[in-house]
DSSP file (Angstrom, degrees, kcal/mol; ACC not computed):
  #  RESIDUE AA STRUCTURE BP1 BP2  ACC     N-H-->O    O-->H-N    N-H-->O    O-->H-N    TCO  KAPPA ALPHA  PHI   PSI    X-CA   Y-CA   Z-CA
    1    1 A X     >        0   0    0      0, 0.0     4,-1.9     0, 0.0     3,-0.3   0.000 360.0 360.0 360.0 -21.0  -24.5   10.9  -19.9
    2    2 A X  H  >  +     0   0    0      1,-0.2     4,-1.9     2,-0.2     5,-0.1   0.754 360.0  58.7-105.4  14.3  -23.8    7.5  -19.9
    3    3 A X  H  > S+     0   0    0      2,-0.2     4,-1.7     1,-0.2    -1,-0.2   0.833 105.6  51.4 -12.3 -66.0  -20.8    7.4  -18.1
    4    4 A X  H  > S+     0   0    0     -3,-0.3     4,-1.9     2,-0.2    -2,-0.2   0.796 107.0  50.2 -80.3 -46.1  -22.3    8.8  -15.6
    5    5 A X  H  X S+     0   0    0     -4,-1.9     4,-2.4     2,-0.2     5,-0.3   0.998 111.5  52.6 -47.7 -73.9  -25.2    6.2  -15.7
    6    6 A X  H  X S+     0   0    0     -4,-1.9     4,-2.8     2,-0.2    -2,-0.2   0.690 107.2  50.5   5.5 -64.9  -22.3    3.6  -15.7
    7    7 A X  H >X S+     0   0    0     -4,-1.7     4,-1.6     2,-0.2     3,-0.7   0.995 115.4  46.9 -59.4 -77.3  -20.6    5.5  -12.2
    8    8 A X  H >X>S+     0   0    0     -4,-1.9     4,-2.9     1,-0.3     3,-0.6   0.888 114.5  45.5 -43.3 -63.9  -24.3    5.2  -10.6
    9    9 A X  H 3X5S+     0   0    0     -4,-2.4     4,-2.3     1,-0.2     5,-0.3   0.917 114.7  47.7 -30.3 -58.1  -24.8    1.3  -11.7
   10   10 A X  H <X5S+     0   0    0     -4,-2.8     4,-1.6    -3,-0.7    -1,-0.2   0.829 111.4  48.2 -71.3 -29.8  -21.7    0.7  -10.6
   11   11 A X  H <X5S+     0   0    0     -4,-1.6     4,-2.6    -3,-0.6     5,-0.2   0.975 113.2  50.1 -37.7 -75.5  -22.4    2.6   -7.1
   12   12 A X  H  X5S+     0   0    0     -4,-2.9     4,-1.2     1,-0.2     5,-0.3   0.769 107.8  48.7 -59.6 -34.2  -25.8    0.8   -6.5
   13   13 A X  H  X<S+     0   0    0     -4,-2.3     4,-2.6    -5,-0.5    -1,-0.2   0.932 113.8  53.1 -83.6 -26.8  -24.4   -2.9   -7.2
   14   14 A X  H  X S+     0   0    0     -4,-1.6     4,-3.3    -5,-0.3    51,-0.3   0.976 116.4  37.2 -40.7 -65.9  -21.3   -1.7   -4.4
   15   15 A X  H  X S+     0   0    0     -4,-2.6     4,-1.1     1,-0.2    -1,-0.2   0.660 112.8  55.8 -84.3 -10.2  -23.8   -0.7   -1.8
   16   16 A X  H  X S+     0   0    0     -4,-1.2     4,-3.3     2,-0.2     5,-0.2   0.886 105.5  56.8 -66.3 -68.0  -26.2   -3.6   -2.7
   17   17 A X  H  < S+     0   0    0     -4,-2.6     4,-0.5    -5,-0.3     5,-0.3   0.979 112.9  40.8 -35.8 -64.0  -23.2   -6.0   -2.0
   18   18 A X  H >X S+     0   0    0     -4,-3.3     3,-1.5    -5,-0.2     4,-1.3   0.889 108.2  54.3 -71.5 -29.9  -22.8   -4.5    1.4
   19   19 A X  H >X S+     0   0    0     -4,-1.1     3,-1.6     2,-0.3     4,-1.2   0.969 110.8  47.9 -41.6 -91.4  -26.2   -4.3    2.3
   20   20 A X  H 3< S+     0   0    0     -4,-3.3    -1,-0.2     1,-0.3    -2,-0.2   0.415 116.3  50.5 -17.5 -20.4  -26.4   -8.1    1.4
   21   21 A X  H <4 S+     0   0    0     -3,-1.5    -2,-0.3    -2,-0.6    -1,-0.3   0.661 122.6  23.9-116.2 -38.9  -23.0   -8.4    3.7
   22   22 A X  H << S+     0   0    0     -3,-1.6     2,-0.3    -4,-1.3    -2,-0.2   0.359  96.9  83.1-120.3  -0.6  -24.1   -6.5    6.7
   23   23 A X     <  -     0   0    0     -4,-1.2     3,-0.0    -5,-0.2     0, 0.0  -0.831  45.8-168.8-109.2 160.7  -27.8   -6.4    7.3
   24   24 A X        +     0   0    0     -2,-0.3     2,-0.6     0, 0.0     3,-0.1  -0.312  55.4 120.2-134.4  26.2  -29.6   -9.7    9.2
   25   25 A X    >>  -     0   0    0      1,-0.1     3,-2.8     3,-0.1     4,-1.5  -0.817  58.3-156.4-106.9 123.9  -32.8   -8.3    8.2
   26   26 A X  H >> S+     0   0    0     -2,-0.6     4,-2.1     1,-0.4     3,-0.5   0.861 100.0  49.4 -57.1 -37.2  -34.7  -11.0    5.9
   27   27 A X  H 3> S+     0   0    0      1,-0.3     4,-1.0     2,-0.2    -1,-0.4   0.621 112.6  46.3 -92.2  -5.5  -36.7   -8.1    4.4
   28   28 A X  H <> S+     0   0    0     -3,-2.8     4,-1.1     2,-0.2    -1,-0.3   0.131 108.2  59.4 -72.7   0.3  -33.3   -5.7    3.7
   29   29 A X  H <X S+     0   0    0     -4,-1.5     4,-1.0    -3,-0.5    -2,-0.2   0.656 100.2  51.3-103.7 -28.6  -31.8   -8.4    2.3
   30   30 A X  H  X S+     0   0    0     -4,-2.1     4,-3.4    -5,-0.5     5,-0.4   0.909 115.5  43.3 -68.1 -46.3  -34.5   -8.8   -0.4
   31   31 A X  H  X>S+     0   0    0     -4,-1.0     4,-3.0     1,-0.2     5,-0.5   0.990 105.9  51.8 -81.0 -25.7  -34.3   -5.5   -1.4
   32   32 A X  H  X5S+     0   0    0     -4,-1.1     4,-2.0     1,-0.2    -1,-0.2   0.872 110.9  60.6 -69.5  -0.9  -30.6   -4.8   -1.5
   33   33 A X  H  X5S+     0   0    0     -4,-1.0     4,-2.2     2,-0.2    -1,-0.2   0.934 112.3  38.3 -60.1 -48.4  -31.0   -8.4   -3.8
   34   34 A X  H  X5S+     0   0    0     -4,-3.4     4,-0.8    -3,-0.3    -1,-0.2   0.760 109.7  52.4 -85.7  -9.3  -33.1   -6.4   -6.1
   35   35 A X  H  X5S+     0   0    0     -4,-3.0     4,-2.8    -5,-0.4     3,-0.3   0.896 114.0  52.3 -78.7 -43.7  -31.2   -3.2   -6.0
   36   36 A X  H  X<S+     0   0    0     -4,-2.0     4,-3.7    -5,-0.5     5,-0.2   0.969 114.4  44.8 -27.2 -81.4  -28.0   -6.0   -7.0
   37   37 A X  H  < S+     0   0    0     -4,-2.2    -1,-0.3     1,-0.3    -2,-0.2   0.694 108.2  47.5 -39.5 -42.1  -30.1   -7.0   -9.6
   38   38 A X  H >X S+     0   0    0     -4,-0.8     3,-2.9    -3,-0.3     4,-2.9   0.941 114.8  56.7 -71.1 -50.5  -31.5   -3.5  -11.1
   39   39 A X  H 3X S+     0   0    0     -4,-2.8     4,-2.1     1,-0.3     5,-0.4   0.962 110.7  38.3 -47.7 -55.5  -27.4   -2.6  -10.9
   40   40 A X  H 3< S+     0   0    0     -4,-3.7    15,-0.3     1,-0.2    -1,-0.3   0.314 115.9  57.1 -84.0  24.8  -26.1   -5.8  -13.2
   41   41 A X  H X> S+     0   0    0     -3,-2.9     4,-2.0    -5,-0.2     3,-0.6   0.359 112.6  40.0-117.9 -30.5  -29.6   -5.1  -15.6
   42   42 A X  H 3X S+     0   0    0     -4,-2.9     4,-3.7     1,-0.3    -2,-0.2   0.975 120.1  43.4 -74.4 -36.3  -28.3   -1.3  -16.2
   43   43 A X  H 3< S+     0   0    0     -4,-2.1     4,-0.5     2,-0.3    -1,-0.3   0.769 113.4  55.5 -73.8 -17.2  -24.3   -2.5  -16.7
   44   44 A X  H <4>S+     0   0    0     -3,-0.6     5,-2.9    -5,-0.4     3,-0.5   0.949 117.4  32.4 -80.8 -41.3  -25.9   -5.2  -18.7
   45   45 A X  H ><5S+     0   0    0     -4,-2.0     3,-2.6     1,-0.3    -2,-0.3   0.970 118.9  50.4 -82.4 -59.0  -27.6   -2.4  -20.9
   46   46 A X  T 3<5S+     0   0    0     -4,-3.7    -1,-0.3    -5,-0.4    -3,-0.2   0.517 118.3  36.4 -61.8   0.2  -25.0    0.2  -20.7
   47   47 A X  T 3 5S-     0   0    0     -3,-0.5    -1,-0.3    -4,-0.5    -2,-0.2   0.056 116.5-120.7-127.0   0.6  -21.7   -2.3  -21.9
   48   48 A X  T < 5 +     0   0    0     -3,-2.6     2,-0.2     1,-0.2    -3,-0.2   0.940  67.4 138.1  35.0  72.2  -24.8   -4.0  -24.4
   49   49 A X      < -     0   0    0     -5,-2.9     2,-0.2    -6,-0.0    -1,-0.2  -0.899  66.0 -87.5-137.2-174.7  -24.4   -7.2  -22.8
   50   50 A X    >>  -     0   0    0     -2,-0.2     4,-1.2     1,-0.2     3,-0.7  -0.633  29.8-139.7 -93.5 161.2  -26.3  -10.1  -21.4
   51   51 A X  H 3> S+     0   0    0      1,-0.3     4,-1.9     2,-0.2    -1,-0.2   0.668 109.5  65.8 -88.8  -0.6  -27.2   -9.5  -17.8
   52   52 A X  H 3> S+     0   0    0      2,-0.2     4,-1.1     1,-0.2    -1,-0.3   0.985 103.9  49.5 -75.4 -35.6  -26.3  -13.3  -17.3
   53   53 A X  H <> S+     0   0    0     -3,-0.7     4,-1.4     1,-0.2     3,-0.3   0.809 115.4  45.4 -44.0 -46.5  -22.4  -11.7  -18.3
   54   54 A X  H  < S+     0   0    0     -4,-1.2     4,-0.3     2,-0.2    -1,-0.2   0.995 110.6  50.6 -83.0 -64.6  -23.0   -9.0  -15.7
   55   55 A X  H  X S+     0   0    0     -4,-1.9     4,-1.2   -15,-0.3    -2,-0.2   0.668 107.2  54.0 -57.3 -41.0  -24.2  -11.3  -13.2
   56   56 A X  H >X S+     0   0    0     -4,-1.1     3,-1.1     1,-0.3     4,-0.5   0.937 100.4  56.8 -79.1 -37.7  -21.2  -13.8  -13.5
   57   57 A X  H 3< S+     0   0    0     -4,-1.4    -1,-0.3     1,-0.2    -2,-0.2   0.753 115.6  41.7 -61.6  -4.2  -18.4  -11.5  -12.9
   58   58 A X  H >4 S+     0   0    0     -4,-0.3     3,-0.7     2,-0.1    -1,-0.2   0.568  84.9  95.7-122.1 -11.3  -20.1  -10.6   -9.7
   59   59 A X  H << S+     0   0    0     -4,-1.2    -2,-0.1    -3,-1.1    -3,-0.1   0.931  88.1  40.1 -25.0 -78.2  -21.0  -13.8   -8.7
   60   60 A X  T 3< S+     0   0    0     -4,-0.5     2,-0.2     0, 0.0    -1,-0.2   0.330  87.6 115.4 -78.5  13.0  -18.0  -14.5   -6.3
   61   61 A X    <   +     0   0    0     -3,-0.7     4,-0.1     1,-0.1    -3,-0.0  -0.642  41.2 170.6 -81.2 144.5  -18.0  -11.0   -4.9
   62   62 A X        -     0   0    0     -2,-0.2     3,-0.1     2,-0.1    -1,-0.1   0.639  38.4  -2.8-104.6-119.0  -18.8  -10.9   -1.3
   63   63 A X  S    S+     0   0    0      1,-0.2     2,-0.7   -42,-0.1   -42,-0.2   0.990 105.0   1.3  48.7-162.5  -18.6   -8.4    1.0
   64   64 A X  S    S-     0   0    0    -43,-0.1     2,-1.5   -47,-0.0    -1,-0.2  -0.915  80.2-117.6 -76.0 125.5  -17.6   -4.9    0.9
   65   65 A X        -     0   0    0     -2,-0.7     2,-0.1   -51,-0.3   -51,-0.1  -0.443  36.3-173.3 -79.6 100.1  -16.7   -4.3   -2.1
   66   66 A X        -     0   0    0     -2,-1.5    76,-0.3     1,-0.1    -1,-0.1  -0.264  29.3-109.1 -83.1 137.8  -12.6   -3.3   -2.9
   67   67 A X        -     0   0    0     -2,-0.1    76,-0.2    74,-0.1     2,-0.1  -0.611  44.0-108.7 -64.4 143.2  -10.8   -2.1   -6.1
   68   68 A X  E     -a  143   0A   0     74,-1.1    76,-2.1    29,-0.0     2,-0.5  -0.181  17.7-142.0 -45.8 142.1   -8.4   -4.7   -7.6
   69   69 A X  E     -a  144   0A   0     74,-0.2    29,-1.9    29,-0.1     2,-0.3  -0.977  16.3-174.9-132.7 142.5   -5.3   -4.4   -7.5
   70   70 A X  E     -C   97   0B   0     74,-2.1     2,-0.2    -2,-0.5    27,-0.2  -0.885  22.0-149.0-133.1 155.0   -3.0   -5.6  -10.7
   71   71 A X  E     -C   96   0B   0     25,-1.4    25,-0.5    -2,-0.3     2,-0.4  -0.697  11.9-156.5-118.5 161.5    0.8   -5.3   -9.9
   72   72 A X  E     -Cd  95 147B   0     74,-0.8    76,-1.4    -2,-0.2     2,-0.4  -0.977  12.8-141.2-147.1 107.5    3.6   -4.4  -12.8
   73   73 A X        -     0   0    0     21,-3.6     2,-0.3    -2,-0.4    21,-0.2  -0.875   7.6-160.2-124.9 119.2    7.2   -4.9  -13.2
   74   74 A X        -     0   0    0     -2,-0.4     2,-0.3    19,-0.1     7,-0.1  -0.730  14.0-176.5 -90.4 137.4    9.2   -2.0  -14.9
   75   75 A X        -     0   0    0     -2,-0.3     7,-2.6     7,-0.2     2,-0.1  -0.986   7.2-163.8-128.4 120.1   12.2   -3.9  -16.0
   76   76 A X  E     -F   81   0C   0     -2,-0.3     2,-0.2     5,-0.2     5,-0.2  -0.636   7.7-174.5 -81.8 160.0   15.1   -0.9  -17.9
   77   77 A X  E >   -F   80   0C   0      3,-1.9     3,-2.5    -2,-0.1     2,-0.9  -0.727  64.3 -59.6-145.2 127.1   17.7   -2.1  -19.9
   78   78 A X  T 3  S-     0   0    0      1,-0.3    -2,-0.0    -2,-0.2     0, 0.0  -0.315 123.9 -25.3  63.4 -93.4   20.1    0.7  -21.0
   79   79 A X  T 3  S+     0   0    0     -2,-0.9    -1,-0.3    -3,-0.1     2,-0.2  -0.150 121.0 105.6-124.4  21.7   17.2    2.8  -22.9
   80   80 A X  E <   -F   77   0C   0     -3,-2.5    -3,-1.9     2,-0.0     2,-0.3  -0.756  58.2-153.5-142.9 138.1   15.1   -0.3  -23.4
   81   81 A X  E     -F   76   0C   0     -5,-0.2     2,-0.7    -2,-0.2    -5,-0.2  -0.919  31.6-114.6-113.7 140.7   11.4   -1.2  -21.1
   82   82 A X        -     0   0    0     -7,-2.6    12,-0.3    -2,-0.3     2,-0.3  -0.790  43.7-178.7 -62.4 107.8   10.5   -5.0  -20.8
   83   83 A X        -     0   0    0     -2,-0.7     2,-0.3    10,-0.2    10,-0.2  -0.925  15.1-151.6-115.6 141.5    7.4   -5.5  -22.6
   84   84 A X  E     -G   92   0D   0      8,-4.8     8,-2.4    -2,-0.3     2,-0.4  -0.843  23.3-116.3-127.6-168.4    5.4   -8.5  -23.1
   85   85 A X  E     -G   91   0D   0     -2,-0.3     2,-0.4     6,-0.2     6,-0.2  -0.725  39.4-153.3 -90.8 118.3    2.9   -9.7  -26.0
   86   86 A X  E >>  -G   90   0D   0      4,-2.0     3,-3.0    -2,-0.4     4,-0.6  -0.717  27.1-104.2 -61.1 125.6   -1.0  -10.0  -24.1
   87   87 A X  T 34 S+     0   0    0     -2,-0.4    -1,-0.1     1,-0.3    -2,-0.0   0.675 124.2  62.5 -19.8 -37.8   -3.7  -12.4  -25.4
   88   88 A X  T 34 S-     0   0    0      1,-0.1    -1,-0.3     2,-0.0    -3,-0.0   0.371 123.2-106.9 -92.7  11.3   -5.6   -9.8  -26.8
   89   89 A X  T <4 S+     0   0    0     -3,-3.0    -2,-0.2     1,-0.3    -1,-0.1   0.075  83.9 128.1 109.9 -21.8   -2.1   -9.0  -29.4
   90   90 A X  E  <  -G   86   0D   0     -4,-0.6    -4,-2.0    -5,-0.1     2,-0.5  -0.108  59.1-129.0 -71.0 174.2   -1.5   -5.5  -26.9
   91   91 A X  E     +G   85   0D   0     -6,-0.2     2,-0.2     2,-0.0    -6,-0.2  -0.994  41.5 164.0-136.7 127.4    2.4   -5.1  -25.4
   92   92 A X  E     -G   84   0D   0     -8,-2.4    -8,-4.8    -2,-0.5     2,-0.6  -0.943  39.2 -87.4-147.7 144.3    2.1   -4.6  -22.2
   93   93 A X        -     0   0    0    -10,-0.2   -20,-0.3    -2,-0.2   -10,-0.2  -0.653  55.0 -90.1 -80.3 127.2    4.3   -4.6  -18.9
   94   94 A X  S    S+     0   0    0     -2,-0.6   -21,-3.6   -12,-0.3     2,-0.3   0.307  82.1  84.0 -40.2 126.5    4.8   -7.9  -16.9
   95   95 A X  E     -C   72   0B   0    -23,-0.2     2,-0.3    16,-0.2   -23,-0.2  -0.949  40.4-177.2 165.7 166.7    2.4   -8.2  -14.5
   96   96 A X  E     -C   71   0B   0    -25,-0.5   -25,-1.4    -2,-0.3     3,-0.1  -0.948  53.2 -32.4 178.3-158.5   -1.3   -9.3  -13.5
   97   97 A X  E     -C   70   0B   0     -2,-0.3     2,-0.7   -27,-0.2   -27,-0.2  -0.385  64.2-106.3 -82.0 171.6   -3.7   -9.2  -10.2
   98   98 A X        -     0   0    0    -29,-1.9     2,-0.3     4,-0.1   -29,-0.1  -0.703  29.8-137.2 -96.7 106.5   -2.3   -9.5   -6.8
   99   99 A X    >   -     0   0    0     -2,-0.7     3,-1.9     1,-0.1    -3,-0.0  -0.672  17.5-116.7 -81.5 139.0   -2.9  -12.4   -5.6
  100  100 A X  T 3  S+     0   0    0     -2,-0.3    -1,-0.1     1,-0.2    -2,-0.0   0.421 110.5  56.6 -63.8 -21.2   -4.1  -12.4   -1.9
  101  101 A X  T 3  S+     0   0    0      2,-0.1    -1,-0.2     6,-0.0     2,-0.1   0.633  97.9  96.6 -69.1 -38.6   -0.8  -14.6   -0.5
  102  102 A X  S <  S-     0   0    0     -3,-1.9     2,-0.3     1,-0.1     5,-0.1  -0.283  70.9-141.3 -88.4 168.1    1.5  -11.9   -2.0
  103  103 A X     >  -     0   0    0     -2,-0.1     4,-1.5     1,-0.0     5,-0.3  -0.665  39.0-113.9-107.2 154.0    3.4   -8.8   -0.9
  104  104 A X  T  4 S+     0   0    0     -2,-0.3   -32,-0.2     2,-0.2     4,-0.1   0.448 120.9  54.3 -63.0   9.5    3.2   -5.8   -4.0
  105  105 A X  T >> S+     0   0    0      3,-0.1     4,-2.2     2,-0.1     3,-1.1   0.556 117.5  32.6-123.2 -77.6    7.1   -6.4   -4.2
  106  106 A X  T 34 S+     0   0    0      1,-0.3    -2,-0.2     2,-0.2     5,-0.1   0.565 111.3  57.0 -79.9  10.6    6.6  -10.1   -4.8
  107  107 A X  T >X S+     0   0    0     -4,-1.5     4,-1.4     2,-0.2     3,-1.2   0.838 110.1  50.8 -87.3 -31.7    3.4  -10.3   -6.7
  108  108 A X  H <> S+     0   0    0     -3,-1.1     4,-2.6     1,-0.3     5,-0.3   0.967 113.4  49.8 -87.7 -70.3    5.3   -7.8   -9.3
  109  109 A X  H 3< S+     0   0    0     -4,-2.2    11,-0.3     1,-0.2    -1,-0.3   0.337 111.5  40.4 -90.3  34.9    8.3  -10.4   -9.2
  110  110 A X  H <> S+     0   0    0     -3,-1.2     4,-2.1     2,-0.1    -2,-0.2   0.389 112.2  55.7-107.7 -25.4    6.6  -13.7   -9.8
  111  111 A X  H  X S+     0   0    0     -4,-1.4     4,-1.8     2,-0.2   -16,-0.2   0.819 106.8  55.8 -65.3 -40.1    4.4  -12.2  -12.3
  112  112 A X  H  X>S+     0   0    0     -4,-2.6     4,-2.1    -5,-0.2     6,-1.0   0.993 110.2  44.3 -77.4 -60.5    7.9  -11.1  -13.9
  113  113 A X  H  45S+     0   0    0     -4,-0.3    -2,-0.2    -5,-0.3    -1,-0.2   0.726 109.0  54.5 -50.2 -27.8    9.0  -14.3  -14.1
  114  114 A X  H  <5S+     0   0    0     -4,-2.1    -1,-0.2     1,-0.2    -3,-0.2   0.806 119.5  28.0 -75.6 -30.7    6.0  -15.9  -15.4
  115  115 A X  H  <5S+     0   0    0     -4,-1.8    -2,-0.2    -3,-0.3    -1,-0.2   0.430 134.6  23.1-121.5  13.4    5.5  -14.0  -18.0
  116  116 A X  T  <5S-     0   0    0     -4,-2.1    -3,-0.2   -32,-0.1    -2,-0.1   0.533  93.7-126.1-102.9 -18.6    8.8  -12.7  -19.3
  117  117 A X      < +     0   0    0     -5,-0.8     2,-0.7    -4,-0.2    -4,-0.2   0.567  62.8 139.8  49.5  40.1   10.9  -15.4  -17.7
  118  118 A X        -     0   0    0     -6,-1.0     2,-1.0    -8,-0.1    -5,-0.2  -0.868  50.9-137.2-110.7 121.7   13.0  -12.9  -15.9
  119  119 A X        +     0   0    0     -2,-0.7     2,-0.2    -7,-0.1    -9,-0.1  -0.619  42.5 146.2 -61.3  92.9   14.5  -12.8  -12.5
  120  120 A X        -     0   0    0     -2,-1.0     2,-0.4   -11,-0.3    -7,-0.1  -0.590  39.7-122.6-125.1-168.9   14.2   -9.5  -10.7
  121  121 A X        -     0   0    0     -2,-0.2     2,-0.4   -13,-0.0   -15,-0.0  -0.959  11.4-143.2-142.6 119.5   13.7   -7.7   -7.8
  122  122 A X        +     0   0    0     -2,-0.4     3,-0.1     1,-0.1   -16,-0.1  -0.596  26.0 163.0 -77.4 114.2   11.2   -5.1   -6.8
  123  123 A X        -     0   0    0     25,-0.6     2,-0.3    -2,-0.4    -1,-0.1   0.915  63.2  -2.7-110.5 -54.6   12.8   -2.4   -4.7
  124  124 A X        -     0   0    0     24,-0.5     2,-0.5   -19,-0.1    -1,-0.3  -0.758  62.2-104.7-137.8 173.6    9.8    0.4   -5.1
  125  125 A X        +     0   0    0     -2,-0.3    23,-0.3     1,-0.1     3,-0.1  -0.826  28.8 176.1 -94.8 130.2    6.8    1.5   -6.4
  126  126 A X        +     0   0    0     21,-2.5     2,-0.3    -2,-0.5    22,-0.2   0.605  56.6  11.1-128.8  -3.0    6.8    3.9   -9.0
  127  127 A X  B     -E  147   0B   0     20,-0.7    20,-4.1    18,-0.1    -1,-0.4  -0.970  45.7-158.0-150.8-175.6    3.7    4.5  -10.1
  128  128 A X        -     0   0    0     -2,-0.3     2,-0.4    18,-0.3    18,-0.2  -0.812  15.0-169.1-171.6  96.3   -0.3    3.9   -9.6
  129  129 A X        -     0   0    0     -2,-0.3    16,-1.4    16,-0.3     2,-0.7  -0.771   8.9-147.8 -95.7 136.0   -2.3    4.2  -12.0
  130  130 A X  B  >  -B  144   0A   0     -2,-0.4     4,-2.0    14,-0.2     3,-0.3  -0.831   2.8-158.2-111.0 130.7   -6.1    4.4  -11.6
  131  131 A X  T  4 S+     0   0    0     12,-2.1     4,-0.2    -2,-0.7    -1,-0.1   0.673  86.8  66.0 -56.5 -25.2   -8.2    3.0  -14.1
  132  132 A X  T  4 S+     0   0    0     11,-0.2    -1,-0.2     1,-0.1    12,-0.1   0.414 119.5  17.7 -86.6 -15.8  -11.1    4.9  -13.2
  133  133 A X  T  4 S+     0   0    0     -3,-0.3    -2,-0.2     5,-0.0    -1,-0.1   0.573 124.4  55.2-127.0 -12.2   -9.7    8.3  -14.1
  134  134 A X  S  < S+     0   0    0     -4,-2.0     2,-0.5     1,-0.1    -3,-0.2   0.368  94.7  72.6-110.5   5.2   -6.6    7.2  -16.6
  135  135 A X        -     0   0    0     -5,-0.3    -1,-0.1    -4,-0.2     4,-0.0  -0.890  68.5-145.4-145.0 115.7   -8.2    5.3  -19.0
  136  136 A X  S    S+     0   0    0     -2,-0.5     2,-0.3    -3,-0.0    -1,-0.1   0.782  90.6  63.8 -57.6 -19.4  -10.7    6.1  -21.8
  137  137 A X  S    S-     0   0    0     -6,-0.1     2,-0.4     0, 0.0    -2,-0.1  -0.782  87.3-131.0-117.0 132.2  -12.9    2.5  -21.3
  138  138 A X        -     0   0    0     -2,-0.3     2,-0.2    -5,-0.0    -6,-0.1  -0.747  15.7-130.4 -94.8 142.9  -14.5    2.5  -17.9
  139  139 A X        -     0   0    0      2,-0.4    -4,-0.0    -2,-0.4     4,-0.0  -0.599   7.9-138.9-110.2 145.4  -14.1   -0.5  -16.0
  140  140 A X  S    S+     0   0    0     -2,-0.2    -1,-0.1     2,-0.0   -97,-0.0   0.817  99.4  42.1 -75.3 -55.2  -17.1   -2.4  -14.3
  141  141 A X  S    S-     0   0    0     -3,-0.1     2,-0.5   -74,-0.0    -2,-0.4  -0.097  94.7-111.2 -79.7-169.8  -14.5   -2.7  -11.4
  142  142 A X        -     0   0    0    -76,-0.3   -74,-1.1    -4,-0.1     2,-0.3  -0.942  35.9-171.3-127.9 133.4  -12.1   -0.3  -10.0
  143  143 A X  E     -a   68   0A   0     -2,-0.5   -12,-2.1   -76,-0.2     2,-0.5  -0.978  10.0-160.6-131.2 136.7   -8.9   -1.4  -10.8
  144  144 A X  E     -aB  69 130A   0    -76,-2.1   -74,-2.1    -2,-0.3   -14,-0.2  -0.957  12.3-150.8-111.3  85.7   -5.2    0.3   -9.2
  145  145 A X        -     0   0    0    -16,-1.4     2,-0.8    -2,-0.5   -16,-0.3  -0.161  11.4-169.3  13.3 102.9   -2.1   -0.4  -11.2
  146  146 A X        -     0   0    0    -18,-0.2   -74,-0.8    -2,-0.2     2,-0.3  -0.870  11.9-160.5-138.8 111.9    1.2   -0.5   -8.7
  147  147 A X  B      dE  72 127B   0    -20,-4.1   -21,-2.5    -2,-0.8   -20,-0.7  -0.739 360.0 360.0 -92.8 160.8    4.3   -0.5  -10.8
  148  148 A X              0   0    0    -76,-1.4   -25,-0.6   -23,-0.3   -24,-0.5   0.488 360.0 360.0-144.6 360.0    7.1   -1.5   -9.4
């Protein structure tokens, strides 16, 4: 069930966001602040964290609220993937969020260079993975995968 709690939190602080983004009424804009607020006190309680933690990751969010997008670079060699080592000790493929300047082709190869030090070139996409459905640990965002 709490998953499912998790899905709703995460729902409410989405539509909160926009509500905050799109209304110019002073009194909808207090509540969708407090519906904000009830969202990042349940995500605080369901991840058993402090709601100031909840709060900060959402800080610079604006708007309507979009999945992330993290970009990937499958590099073969013969029978061989390029992997590299992530802070947290996991092996992983080159690769990190899209930064807003970049194309999915060239976020994938500066990201390959930065962190394997290889020089490629991204021709296609070859997969998209969603976090939200692929992944046993549920994400606070929604986050898209694009390998390339």
């Amino acid at each position: 069930m709490s998953k499912q709690w998790l899905e709703w939190a995460k729902e409410l602080q989405a539509l909160a966001q926009t509500g905050l983004h799109y209304t110019k009424d002073v009194y909808d804009k207090e509540r969708f602040q407090r519906i904000r607020e009830m969202s990042w006190q349940m995500l605080a309680t369901l991840n058993d964290s402090d709601m100031n933690e909840i709060k900060a990751l959402f800080h610079i969010e604006d708007g309507y609220q979009t999945p992330k997008v993290d970009t990937r670079a499958v590099v073969w060699k013969e029978d061989k993937i390029l992997l590299v080592q992530e802070n947290d000790g996991r092996w992983a493929l080159p690769g990190g969020w899209m930064d807003i300047t970049e194309t999915v082709s060239s976020n994938a190869e500066k990201e390959l260079f930065e962190e394997a030090g290889v020089v490629g070139k991204a021709d296609r996409i070859i997969a998209i993975h969603d976090h939200h459905r692929h992944n046993a640990v549920n994400q606070i965002f929604t986050i898209f995968d694009l390998s390339n």
